[in-house]
NUZATI-704031 format. One record per atom (N, C-alpha, C): residue in one letter; x, y, z. Coordinates in steps of 0.05 Angstrom, whole numbers, padded with zeros to 5 digits, always signed. Atoms other than C-alpha are relative to their C-alpha. Example, Ala and Ser with C-alpha at 12.3 -4.5 7.8 and 13.67 -1.06 7.14 Angstrom:
REM residues 2
a+00018-00024+00000/a+00246-00090+00156/a+00018+00024+00000/s-00016-00024-00001/s+00273-00021+00143/s-00015+00022+00014/
//
This chain:
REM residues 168
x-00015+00014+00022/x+01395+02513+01931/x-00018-00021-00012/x+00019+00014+00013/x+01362+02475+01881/x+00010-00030-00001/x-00016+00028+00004/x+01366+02397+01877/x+00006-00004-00022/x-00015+00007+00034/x+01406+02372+01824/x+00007-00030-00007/x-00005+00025+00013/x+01394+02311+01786/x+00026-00010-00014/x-00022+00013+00011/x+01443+02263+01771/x-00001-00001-00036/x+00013-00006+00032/x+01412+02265+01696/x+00009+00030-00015/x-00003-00031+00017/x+01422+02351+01692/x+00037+00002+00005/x-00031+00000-00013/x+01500+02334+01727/x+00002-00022-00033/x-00006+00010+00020/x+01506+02286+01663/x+00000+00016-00031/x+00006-00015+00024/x+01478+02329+01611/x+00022+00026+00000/x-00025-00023+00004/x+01527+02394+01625/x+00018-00017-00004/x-00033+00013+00009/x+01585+02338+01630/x-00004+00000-00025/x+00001+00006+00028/x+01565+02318+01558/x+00005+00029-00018/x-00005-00035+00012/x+01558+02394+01533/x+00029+00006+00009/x-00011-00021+00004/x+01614+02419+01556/x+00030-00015+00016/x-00013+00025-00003/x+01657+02356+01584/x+00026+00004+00012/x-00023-00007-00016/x+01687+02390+01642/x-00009-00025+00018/x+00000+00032-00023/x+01693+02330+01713/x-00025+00009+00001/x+00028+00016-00012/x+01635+02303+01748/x-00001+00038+00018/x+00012-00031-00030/x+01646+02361+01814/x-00002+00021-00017/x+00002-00027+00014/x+01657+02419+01764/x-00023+00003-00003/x+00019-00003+00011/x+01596+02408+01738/x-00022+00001+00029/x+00012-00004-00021/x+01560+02398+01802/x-00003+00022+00021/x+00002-00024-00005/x+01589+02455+01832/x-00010+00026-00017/x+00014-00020+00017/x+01568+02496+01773/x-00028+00005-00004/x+00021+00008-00003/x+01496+02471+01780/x-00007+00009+00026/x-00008-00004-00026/x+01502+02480+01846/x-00007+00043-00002/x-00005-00034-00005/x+01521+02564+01844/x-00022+00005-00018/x+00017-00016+00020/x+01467+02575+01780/x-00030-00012+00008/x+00025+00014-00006/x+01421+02538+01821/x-00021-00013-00029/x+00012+00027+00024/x+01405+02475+01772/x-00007+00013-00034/x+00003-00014+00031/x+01410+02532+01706/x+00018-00019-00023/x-00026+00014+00016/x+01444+02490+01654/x+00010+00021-00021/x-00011-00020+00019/x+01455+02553+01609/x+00013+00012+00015/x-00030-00013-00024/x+01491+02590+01675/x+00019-00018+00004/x-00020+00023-00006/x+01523+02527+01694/x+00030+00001-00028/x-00016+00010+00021/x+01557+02520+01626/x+00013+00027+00005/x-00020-00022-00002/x+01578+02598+01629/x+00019-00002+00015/x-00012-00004-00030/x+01607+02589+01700/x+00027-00023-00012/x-00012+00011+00020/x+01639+02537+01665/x+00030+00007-00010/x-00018-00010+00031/x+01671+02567+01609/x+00007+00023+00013/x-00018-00018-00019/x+01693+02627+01653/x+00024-00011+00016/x-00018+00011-00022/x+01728+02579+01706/x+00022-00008-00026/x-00013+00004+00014/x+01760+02552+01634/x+00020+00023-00010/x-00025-00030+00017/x+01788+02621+01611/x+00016+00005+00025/x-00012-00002-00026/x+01809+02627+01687/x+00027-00012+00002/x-00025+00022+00001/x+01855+02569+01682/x+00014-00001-00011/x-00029-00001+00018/x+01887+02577+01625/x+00008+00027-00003/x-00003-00028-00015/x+01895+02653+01636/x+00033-00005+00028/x-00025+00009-00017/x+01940+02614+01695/x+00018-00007-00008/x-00010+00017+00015/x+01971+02569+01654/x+00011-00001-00018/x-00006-00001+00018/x+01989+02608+01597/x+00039+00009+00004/x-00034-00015-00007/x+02068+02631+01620/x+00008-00026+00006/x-00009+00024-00001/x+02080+02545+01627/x+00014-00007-00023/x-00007+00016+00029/x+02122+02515+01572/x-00006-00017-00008/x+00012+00026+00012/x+02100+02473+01526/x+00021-00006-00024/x-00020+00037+00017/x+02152+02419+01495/x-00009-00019-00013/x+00009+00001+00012/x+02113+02383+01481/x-00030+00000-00028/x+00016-00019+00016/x+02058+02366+01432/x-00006-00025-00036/x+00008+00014+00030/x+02034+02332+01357/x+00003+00026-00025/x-00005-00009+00016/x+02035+02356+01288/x-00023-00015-00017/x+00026+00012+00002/x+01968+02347+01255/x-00009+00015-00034/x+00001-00014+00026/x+01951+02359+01175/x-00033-00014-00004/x+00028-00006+00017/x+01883+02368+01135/x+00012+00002-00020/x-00003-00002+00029/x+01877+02348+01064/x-00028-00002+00002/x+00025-00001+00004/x+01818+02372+01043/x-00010-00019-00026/x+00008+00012+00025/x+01772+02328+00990/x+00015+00011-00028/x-00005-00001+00022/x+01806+02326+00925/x+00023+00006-00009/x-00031+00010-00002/x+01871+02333+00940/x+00018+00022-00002/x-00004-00030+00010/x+01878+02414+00929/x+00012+00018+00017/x-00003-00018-00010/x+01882+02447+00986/x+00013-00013+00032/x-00003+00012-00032/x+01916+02426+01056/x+00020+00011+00016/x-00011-00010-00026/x+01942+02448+01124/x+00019-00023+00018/x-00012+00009-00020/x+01991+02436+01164/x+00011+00013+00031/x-00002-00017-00029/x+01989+02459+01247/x+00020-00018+00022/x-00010+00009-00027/x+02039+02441+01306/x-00007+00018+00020/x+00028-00013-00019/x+01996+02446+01367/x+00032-00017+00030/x-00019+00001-00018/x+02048+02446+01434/x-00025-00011+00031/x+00011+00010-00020/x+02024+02415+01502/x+00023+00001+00019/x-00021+00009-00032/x+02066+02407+01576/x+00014-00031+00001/x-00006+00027-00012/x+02064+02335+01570/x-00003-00022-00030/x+00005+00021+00016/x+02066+02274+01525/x-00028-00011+00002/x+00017+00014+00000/x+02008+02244+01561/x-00021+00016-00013/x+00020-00024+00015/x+01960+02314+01541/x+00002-00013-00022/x+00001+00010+00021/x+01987+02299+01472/x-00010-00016-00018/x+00009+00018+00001/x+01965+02234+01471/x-00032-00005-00002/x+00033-00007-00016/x+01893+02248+01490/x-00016+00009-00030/x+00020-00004+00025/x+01833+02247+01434/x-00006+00028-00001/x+00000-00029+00001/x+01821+02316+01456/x+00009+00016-00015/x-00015-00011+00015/x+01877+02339+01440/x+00011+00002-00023/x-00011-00001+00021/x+01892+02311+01381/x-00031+00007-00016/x+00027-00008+00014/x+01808+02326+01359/x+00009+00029-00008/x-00004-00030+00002/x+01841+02402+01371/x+00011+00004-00023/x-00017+00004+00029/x+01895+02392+01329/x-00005+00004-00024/x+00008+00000+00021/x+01861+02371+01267/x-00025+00019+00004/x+00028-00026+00006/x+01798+02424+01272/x+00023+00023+00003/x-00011-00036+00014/x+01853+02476+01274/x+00012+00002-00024/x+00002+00006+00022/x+01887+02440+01210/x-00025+00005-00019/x+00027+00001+00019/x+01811+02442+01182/x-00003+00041-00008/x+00008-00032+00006/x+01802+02522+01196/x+00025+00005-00014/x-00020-00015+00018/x+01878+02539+01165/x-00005-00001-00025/x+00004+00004+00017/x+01854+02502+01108/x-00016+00015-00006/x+00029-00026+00007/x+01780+02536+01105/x+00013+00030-00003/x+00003-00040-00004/x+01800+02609+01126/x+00025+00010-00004/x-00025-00012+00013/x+01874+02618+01098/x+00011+00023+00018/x-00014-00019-00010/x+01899+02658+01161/x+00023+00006-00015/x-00028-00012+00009/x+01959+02696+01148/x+00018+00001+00028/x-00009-00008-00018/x+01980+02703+01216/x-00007-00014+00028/x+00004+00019-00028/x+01980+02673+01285/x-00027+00013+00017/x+00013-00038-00013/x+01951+02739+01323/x+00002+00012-00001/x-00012-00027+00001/x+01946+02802+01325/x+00027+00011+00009/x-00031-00009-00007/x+02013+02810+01366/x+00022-00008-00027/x-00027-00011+00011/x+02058+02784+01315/x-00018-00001-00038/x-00005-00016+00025/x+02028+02825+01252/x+00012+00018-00005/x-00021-00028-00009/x+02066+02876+01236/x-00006+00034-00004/x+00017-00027-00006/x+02055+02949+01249/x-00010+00015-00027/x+00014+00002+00019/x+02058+02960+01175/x-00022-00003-00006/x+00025+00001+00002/x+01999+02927+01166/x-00023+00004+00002/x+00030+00003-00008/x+01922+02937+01159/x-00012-00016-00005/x+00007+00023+00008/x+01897+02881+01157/x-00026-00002+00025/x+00032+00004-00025/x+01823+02858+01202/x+00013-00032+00014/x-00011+00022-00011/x+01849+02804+01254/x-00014-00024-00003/x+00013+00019-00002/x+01788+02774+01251/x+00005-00024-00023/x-00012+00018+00021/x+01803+02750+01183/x+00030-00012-00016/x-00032+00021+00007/x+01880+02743+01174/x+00016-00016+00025/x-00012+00010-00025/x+01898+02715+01245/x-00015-00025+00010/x+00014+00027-00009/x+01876+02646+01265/x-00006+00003+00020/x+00017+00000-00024/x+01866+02655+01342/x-00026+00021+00003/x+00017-00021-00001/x+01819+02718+01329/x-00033-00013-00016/x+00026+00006+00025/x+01774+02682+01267/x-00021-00017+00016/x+00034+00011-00010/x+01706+02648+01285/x+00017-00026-00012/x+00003+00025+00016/x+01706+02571+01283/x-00016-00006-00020/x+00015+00012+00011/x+01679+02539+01227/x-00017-00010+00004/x+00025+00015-00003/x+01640+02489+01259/x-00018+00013+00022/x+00016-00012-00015/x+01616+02542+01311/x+00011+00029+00003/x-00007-00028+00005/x+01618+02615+01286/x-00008+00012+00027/x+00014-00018-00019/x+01592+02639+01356/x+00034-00004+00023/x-00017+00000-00014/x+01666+02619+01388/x+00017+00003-00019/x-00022-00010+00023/x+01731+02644+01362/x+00019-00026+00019/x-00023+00011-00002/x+01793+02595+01352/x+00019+00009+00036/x-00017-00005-00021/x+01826+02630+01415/x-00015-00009+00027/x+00008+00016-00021/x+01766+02608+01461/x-00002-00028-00002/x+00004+00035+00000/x+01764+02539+01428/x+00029-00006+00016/x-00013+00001-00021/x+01834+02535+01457/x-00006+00000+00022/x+00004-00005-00033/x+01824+02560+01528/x-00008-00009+00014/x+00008+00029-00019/x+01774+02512+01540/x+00005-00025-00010/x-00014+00024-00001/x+01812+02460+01520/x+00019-00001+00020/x-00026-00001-00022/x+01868+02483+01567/x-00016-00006+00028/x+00016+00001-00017/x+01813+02489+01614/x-00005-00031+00010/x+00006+00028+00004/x+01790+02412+01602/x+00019-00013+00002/x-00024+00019-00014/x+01859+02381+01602/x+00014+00012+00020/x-00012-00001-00018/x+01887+02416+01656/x+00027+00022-00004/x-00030-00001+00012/x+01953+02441+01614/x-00004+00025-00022/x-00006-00018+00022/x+01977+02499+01576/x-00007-00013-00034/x+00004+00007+00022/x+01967+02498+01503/x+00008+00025-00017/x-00011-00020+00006/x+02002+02535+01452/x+00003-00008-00034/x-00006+00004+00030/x+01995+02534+01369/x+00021+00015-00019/x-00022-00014+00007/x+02065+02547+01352/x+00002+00004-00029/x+00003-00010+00019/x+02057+02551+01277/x-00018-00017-00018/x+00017+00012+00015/x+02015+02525+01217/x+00011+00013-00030/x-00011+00001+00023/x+02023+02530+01146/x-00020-00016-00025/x+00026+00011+00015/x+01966+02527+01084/x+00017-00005-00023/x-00008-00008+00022/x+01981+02499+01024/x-00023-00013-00024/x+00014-00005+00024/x+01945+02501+00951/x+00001-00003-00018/x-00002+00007+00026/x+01945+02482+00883/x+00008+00025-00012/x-00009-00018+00020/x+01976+02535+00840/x+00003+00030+00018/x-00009-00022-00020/x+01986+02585+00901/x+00031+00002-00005/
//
């Protein structure tokens, strides 16, 4: 096993801003890799909320984006287990970056489950949990979730949203 600086146990917290042991144990199993570490990571995150997703969530914030100039803006209610989650910079950072993408990328739809069979439509682009983030096209909206659920502990659930537009 490789030794593991208190310095490389700081730097994954900062990236990826799961606890102190997570990170240690993840360093730990990828033997001191900070690019395995982070996977191991972000696996144990989909793990958790994977657990976590059949929890109810009550409650929760309600978080809007007006984009510059006054044209175009979103509005998302983002659900949580608890008041205190709610409460939490995290959570409400989630919030508004998923306000930011309704605005950007004009889903039509939650997910693929409730489009309707009618339709052909590409999920990637009319479904918000399927689309690429904006500020990081290499993760889709549904993993930015997960490891958030992952990070606070708590289900998470984006019960609906709603774009709106100048002359739409």
């Amino acid at each position: 096993m490789a030794d593991i600086s208190v310095e490389t146990i700081k730097a994954l917290r900062e990236e990826t801003s799961a606890g102190i042991m997570d990170c240690k144990n993840a360093l730990a199993e990828s033997n001191g890799d900070l690019t395995k570490a982070a996977e191991i990571l972000r696996e144990k995150g989909l793990l958790t909320a994977s657990k976590k997703s059949s929890r109810e969530t009550s409650e929760g914030i309600i978080d809007c984006y007006i984009h510059t100039g006054g044209r175009v803006a979103a509005v998302v209610e983002l659900n949580c287990e608890t008041d205190f989650v709610a409460r939490t910079t995290e959570f409400k950072d989630l919030a508004h970056n998923l306000a930011m993408q309704v605005a950007a990328m004009a889903p039509t739809y939650l997910d693929s489950e409730s489009v309707p069979e009618s339709e052909n439509i590409n999920p990637e682009e009319s479904c918000l949990m399927e689309q690429s983030f904006i500020r990081d096209p290499s993760t889709t909206i549904r993993d930015l979730v997960n490891e958030t659920v992952g990070r606070v502990g708590e289900n998470i659930r984006v019960r609906r949203f709603q774009r709106f537009s100048l002359g739409e």
